[in-house]
C-alpha positions in Angstrom: 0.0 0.0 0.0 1.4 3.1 -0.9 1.4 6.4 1.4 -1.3 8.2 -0.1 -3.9 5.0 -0.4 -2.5 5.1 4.1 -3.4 8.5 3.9 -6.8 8.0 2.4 -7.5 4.5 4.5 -7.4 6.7 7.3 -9.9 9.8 6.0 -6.9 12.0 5.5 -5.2 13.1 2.0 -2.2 13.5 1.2 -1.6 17.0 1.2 -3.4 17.2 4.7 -0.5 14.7 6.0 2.2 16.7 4.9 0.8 19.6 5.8 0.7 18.7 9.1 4.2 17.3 8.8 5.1 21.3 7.5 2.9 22.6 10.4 4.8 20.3 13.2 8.2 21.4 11.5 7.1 24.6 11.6 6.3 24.7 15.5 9.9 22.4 16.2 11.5 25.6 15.1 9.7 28.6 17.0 10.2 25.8 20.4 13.6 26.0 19.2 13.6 29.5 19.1 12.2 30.3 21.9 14.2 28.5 24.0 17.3 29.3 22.5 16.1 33.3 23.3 15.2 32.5 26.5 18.3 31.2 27.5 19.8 34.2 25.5 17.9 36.1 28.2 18.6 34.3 31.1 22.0 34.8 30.1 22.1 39.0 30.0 19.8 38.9 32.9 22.3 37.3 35.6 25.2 39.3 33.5 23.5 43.0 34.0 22.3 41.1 37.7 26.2 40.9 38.6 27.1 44.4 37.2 24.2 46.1 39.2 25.5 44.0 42.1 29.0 45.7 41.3 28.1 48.9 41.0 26.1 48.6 44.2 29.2 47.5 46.0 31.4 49.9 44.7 28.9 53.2 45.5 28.8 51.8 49.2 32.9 51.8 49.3 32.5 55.5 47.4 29.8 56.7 50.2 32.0 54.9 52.8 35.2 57.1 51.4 33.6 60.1 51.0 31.7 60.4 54.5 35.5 59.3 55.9 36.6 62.1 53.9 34.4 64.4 55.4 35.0 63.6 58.8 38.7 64.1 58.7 37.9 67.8 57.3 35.9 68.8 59.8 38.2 67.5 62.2 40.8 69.7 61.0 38.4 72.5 60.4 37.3 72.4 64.4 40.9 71.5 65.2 41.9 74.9 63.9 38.9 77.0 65.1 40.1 75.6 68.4 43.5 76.5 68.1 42.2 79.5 67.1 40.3 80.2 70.0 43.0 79.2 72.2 45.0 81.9 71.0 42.3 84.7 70.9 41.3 84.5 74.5 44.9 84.1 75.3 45.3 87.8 73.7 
């Protein structure tokens, strides 16, 4: 029996059997797709994930620097108003 006599046995021609062979082929490749994009995503997402991460770390050490920095000026500021004073109410 040949395929298309299979085909017909069964109620279906045989341009409805490979159409539905196209159709299957068809949806293989957009699952294929799709996953390969969503890895593709998942991918970039833990990437830009790790940068923010980064970036987050190093703003806390800039903060951390800067409020350290600011500290040690004032500290010299009222160090010298004090030495300052010291000498005006010796005077």
């Amino acid at each position: 029996m040949s395929a298309e006599s299979e085909a017909n046995a069964q109620g279906m021609s045989f341009v409805e059997k490979h159409l539905q062979t196209m159709i299957m082929a068809a949806l293989g490749a957009v699952c294929a797709w799709m996953a390969m994009t969503t890895q593709n995503l998942t991918v970039s997402v833990a990437t830009l994930t790790e940068k923010v991460s980064n970036l987050q770390e190093q703003i806390g050490k800039q903060g951390d620097n800067n409020y350290t920095n600011d500290i040690a000026d004032l500290k010299a500021r009222v160090t010298v108003l004090e030495a300052s004073e010291r000498r005006t109410t010796r005077d």
